[in-house]
VOGU-3710 file (C-alpha; in Angstrom, 3 decimals, decimal comma):
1> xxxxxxxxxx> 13,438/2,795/5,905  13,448/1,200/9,193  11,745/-2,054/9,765  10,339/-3,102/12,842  10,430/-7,512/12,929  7,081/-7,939/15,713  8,638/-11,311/17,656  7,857/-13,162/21,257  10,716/-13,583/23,213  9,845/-17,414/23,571
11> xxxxxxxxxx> 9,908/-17,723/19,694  13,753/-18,483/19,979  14,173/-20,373/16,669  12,014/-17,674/14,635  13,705/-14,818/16,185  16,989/-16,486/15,334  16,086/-17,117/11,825  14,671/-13,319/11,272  17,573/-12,307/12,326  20,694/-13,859/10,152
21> xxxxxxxxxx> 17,503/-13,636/7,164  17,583/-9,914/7,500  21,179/-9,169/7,935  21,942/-11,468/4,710  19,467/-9,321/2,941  21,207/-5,849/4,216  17,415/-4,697/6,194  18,177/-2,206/9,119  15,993/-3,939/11,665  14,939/-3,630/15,016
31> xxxxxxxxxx> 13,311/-6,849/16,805  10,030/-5,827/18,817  9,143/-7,467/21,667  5,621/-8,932/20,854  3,239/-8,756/23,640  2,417/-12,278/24,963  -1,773/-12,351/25,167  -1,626/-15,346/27,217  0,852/-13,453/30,404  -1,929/-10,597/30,177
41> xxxxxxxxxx> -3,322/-9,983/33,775  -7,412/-9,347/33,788  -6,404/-6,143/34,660  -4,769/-5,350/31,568  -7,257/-7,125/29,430  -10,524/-4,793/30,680  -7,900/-1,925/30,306  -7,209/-2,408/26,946  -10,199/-4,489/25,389  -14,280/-3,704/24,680
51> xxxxxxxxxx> -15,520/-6,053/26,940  -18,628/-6,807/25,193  -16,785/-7,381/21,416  -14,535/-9,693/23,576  -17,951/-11,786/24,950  -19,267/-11,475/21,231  -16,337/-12,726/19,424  -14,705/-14,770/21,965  -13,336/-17,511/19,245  -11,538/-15,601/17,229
61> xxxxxxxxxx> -11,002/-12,203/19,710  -8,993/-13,978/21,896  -5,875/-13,540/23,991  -3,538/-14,350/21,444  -4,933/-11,583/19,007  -4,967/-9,379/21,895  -1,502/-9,933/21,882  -1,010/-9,436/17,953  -3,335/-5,965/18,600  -1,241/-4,453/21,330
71> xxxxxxxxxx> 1,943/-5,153/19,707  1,537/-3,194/16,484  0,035/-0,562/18,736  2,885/-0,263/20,446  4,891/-0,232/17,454  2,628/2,750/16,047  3,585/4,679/18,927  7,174/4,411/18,883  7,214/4,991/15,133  5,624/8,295/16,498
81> xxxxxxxxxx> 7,728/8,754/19,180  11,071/8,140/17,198  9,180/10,672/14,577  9,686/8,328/11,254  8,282/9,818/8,751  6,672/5,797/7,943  8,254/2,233/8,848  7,873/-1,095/7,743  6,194/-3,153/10,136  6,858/-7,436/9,453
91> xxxxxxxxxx> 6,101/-10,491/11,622  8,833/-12,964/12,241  7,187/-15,849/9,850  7,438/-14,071/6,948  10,659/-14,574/4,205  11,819/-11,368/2,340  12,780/-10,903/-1,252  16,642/-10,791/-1,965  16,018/-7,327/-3,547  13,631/-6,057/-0,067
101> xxxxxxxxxx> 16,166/-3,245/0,903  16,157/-1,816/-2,829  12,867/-2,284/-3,170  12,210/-0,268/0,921  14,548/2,603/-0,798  12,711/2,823/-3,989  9,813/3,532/-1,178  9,910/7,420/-0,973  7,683/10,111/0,733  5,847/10,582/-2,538
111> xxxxxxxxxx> 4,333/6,515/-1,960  4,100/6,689/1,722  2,566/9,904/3,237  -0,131/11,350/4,917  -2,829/8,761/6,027  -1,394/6,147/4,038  -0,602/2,045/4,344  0,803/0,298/1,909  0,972/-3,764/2,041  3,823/-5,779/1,364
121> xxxxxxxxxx> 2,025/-9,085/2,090  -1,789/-9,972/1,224  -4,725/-12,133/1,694  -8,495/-11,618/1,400  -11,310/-14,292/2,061  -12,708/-12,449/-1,460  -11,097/-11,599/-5,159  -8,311/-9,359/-4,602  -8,559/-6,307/-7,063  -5,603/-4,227/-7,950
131> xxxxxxxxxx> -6,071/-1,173/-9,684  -2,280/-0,115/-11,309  -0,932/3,986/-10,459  1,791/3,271/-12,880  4,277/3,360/-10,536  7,247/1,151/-10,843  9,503/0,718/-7,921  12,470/-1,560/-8,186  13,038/-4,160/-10,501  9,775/-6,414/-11,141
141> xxxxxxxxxx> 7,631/-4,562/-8,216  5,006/-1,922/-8,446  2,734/0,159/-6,635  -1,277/-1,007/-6,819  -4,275/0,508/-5,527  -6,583/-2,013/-3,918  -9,550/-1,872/-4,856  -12,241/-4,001/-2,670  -11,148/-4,179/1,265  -13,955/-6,520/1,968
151> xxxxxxxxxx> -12,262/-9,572/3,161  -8,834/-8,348/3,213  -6,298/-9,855/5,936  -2,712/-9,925/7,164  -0,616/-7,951/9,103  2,553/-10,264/8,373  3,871/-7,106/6,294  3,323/-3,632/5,390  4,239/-0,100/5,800  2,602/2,588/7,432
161> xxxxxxxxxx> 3,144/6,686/7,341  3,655/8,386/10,796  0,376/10,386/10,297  -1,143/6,682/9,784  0,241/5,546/12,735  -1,258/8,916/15,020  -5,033/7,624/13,770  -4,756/4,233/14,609  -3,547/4,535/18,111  -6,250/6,302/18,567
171> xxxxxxxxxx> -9,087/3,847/17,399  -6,967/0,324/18,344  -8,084/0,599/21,849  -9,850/-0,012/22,777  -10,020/-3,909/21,271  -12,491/-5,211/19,381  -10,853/-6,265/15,843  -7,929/-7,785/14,966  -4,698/-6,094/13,918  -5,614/-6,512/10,018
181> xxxxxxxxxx> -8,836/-5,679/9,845  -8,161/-2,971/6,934  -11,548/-2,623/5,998  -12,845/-1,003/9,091  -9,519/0,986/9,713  -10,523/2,303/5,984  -14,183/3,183/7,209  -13,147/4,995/10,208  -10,809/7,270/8,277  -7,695/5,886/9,367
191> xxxxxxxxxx> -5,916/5,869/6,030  -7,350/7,688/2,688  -6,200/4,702/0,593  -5,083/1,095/1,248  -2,042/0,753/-1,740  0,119/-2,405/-2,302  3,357/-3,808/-3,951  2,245/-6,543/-6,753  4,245/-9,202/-7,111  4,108/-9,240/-3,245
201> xxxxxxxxxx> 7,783/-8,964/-1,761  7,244/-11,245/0,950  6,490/-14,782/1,562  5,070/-16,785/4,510  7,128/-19,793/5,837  3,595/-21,393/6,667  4,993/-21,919/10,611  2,239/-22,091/12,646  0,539/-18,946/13,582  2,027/-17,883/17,204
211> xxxxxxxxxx> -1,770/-16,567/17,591  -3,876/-19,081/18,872  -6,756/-18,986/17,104  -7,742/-22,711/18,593  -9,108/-22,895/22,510  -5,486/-23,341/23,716  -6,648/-26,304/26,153  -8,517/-27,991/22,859  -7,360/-31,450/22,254  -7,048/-30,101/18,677
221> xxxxxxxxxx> -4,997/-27,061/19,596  -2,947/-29,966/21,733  -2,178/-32,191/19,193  -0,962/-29,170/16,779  1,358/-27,625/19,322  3,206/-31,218/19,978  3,296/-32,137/16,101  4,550/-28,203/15,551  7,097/-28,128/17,833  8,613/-31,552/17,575
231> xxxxxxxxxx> 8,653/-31,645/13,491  6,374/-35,002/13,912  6,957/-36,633/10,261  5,182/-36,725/8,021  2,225/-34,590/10,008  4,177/-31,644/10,390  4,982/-31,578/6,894  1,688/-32,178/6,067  0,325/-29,360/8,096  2,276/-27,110/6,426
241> xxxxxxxxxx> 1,510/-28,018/3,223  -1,776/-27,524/4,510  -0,848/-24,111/5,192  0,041/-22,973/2,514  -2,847/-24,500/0,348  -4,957/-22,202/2,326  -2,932/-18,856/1,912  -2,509/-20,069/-1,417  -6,163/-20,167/-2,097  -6,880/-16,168/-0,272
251> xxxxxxx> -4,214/-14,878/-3,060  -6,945/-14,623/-5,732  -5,624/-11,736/-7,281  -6,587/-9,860/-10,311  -5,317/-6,836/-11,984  -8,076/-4,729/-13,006  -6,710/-1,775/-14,884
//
């Protein structure tokens, strides 16, 4: 199965690391160009955006998400255009398992089809409930059917079908929810079911997020950036940690049946 690693061309160091990470681990890869929100012209933005969501949700629905939500559209329609049956879509923060490429091949049209998505990385502001299909992939990994979408984040990693992919270019634009908002994607018939791999095959290197979610000219979002990209000990260590307490805490996951 093809994977497709979403990356900005300015994110030398991550693209860098992505790279020698998925060649060690035997993943046939192709690094996407991510779309940089910020370089957008206004132009593009009322082309591609609902103007009034982006008035209405202006902290969080900003240029940097943008971004995020035109890349993986993009990526949608060259998964169509290349006609993959599905693809694994990751961002270039993420860390895969040392079995990932056994674990894509156990993957098989019977798991990914029709109007399908399967996640390979999770988070949800609620209780994560995973309902078992007794289906065991490769080695410790299984297939789970999630239960409650409410809540449910994170497009760092997952795979989509080809018939997937044909739906949600046509309800992504035009903008007015972020790239992992599964929940609505579920409501407007996007995919029948949202499925998962439990334990989750991916990890998050707790980098910060190359979506601003901060007002870029904040002295908050300031401070971040120059502690971020100059490893400022011990605050960039510290922010990490922080980090990863906080995905830690969205991974409240319980098997249900």
């Amino acid at each position: 199965m093809k994977v497709f690693v979403v990356s900005l061309a300015r994110s030398a160091d991550r693209r860098k690391h992505m790279i020698a990470h998925l060649t060690q681990r035997g993943v046939d890869f192709e690094i996407f160009d991510a779309i940089e929100g910020a370089l957008l012209s206004e132009e593009e933005i009322q082309k591609y955006c609902d103007m009034d969501a982006l008035e209405k949700h202006a902290k969080w629905l900003n240029r940097g998400t943008i971004g995020a939500c035109l890349s993986h559209y993009f990526i949608f329609k060259r998964i169509i255009e290349l006609n993959l049956p599905s693809a694994c879509i990751i961002e270039d923060d993420i860390i895969v398992d040392k079995n990932f490429d056994k674990l894509l091949n156990a993957i098989d049209s019977s798991v990914i089809q029709d109007k399908k998505l399967t996640l390979l990385y999770y988070t949800s502001w609620n209780k994560i409930e995973l309902e078992t299909l007794n289906r065991s992939l490769s080695g410790e990994f299984g297939l789970y059917k999630i239960r409650n979408y409410e809540g449910l984040n994170s497009s760092a990693g997952y795979i989509v079908s080809q018939e997937a992919c044909k739906r949600l270019v046509n309800v992504v634009l035009p903008i007015r929810m972020g790239p992992d908002n599964w929940a609505e994607f579920k409501r407007l018939g996007v995919m029948d079911e949202v499925t998962c791999i439990f334990p989750q095959p991916l990890n998050n290197t707790h980098a910060k997020s190359s979506i601003e979610y901060l007002e870029a000219k904040s002295m908050t979002s300031k401070v971040a950036d120059f502690v971020d990209k100059n490893k400022i000990f011990p605050f960039y260590q510290l922010l990490k940690q922080r980090r990863k307490m906080m995905s830690e805490k969205m991974m409240n996951i319980k098997i249900v049946s």
